[in-house]
C-alpha positions in Angstrom: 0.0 0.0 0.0 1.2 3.3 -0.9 2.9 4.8 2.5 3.1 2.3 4.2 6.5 0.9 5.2 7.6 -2.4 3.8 8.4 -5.6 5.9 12.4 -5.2 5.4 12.0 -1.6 6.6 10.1 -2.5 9.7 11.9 -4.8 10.6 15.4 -2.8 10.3 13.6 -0.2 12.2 12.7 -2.6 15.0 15.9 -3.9 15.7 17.9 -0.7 15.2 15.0 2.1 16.9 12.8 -0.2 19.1 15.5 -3.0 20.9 18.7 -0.8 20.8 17.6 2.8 21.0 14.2 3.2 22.8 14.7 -0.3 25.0 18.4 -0.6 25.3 18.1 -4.0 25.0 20.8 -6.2 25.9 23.6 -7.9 23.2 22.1 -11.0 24.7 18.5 -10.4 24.0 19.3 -8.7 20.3 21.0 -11.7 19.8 18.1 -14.3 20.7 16.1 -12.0 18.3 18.1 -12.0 15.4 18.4 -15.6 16.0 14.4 -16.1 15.9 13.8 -14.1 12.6 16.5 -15.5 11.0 15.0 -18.4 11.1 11.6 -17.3 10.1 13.1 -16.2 7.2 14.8 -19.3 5.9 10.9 -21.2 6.6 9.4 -17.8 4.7 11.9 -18.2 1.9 10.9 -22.3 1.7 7.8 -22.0 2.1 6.9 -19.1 -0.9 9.9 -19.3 -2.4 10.5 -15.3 -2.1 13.9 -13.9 -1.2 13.8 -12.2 2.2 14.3 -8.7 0.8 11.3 -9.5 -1.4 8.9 -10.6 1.1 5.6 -7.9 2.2 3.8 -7.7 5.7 1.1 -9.5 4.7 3.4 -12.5 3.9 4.0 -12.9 7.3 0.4 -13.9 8.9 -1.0 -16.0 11.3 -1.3 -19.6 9.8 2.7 -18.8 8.6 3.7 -18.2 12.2 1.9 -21.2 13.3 3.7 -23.5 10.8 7.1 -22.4 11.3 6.2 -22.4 15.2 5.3 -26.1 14.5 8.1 -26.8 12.3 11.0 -26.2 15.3 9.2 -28.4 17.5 9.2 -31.5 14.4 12.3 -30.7 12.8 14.9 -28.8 14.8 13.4 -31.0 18.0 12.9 -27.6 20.4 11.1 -27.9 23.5 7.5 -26.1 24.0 9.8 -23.8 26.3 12.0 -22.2 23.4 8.6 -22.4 20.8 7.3 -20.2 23.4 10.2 -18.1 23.4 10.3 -17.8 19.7 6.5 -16.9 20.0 7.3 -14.0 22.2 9.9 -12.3 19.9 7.5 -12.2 17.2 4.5 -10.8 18.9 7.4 -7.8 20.4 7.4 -7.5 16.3 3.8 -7.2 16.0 3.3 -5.2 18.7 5.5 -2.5 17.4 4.2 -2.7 13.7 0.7 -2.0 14.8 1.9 1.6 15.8 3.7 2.1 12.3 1.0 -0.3 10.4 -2.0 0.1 11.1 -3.5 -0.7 8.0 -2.8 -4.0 8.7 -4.7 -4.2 11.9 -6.8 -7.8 11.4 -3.3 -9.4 10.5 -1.5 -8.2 13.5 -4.5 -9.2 15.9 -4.8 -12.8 14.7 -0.9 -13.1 14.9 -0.7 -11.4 18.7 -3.5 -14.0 19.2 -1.6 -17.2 18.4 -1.6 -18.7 22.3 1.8 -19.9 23.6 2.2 -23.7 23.7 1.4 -25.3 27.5 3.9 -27.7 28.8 4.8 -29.2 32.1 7.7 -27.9 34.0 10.1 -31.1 35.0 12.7 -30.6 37.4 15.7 -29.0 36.3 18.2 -32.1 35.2 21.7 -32.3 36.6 24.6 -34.2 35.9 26.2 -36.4 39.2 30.1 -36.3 39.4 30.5 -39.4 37.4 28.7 -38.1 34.6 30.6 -34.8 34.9 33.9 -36.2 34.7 32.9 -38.5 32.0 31.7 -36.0 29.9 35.0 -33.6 30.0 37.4 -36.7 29.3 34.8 -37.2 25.9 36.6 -34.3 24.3 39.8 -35.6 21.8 42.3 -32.5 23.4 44.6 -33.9 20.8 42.8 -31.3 18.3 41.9 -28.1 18.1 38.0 -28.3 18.7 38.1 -31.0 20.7 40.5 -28.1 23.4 38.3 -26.0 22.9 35.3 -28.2 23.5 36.8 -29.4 26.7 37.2 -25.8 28.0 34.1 -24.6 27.2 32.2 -27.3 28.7 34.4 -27.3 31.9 33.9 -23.4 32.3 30.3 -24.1 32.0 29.9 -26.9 34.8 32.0 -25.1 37.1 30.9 -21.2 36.8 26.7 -22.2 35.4 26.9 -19.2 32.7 24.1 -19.1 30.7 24.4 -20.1 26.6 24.3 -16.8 25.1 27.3 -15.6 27.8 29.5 -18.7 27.1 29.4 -17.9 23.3 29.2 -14.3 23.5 32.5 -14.2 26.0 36.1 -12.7 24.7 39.0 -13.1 26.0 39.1 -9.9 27.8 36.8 -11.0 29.7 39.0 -13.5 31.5 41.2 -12.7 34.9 43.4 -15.4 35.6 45.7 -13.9 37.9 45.4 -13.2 41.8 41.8 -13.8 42.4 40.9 -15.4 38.9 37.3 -15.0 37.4 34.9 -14.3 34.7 33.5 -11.5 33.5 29.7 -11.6 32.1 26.8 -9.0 31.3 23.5 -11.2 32.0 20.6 -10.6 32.4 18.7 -6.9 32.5 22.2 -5.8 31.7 23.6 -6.9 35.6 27.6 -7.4 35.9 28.5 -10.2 38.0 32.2 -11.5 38.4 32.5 -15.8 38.9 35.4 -16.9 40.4 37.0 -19.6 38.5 39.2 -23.2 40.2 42.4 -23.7 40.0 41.8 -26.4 37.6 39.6 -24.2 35.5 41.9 -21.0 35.2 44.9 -24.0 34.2 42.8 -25.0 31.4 42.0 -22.1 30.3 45.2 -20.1 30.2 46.7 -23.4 28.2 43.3 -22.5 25.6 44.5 -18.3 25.5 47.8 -19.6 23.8 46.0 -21.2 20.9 46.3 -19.2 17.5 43.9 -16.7 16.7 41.9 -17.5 13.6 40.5 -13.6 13.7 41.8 -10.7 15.6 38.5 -10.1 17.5 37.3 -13.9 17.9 35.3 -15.3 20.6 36.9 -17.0 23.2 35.4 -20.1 21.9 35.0 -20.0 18.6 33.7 -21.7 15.7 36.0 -23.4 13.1 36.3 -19.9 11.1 36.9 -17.8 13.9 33.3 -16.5 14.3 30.8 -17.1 17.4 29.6 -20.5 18.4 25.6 -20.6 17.4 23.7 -22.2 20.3 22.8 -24.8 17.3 26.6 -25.4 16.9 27.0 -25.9 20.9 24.1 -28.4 21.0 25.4 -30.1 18.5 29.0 -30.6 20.4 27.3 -31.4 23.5 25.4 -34.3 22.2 28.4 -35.6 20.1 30.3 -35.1 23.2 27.3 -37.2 25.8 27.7 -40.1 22.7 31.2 -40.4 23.3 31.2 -40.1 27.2 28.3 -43.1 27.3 30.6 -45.8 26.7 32.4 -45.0 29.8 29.1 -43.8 31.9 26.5 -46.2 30.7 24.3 -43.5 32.9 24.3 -40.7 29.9 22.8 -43.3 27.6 19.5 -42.4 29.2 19.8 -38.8 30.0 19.0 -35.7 28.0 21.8 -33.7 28.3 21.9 -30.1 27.5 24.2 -26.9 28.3 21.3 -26.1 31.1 21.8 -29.2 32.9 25.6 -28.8 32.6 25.8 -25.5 34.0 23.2 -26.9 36.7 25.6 -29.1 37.5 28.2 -27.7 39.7 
């Protein structure tokens, strides 16, 4: 329609005027947000067979949302818990298009109106000792990855970061001389210093003396130097538990991801 802004515009504006200038949102949450449209535009792109850049408001309604809402949950394997967290950064879309859209009023209701998925909240699963320690040996250290894996996991056991601070973490954000720790940015933008172990700061100042595959890498980054997706850690961790099974018969039986490891200290 003739005024109205188009669906790449609104989009750009939401990220760049609505999360980073008028909320201040975190890296972390920006993050978690790119993350769910990005992937709502790979299903758009299947599903019409339209380019992102070509794609119009309208293209994006209700029965679309529902779809690729189902699709994560059948193909990708996400719990009700991250659906529901997908859910939530698209209707924080809608919400702001209907102020700068409002020609598209019925579209954004029915989409604000898709209800979030119920599901029962288990206990939290940890990992025993055993399991622990069979899990960090998993790891080949004889390579680069498998080094890297072994630190990462390790650092999450022993300080419980979240996901998104693990893979968002540089090097500077490391102390490991008197009074060694980690420095992190959570949640609602709080600062918080962990202390690392003895053990933990060894490993990790043996990891700081690998080469740098970029200047400004991650401090555990993927095989180009870039940051770890919380796809690409998922997909170590469950390699990693395969391995770790034939020595702790245990993990055979246990769904093991990086919440129940940093649960598990």
């Amino acid at each position: 329609m003739t005024g109205q802004p188009t669906f790449p515009t609104l989009l750009e504006r939401f990220f760049t005027q609505r999360l980073m200038q008028q909320r201040q949102a975190s890296a972390h949450t920006i993050a978690s947000y790119r993350d769910t449209f990005r992937l709502l535009l790979q299903f758009a792109q299947k599903r019409l067979r339209r380019a992102p850049s070509t794609l119009a408001l309208e293209d994006i309604d209700a029965p679309l949302v529902v779809d690729f809402l189902d699709e994560l949950e059948k193909v990708r394997d996400v719990t009700a818990r991250t659906r529901n967290l997908r859910l939530t950064t698209i209707r924080s879309f809608f919400r702001y298009v209907a102020f700068e859209a409002p020609a598209h009023a019925a579209q954004i209701q029915r989409v604000l109106a898709i209800p979030a998925k119920r599901f029962a909240r288990a206990l939290v699963p940890f990992l025993s000792r055993q399991q622990v320690d069979a899990l960090l040996a998993a790891p080949d250290q004889r390579t680069w990855s498998g080094r890297r894996d072994h630190a990462l996991i390790l650092l999450a056991v022993q300080t419980g970061l979240r996901l998104s601070e693990l893979t968002g973490l540089q090097q500077q954000d490391l102390h490991l001389g008197t009074g060694a720790h980690v420095r992190v940015i959570g949640k609602g933008r709080k600062e918080r210093c962990t202390p690392l172990s003895k053990n933990t700061r060894t490993v990790l100042a043996s990891w700081l003396k690998e080469p740098l595959k970029l200047a400004d890498q991650p401090l555990f980054p993927n095989a180009r130097g870039g940051r770890l997706s919380a796809h690409g850690v998922h997909y170590l961790l469950a390699k990693h538990v395969a391995a770790a099974a034939s020595t702790c018969p245990s993990l055979k039986h246990k769904r093991v991801s990086p919440h129940a490891a940093r649960q598990s200290m």
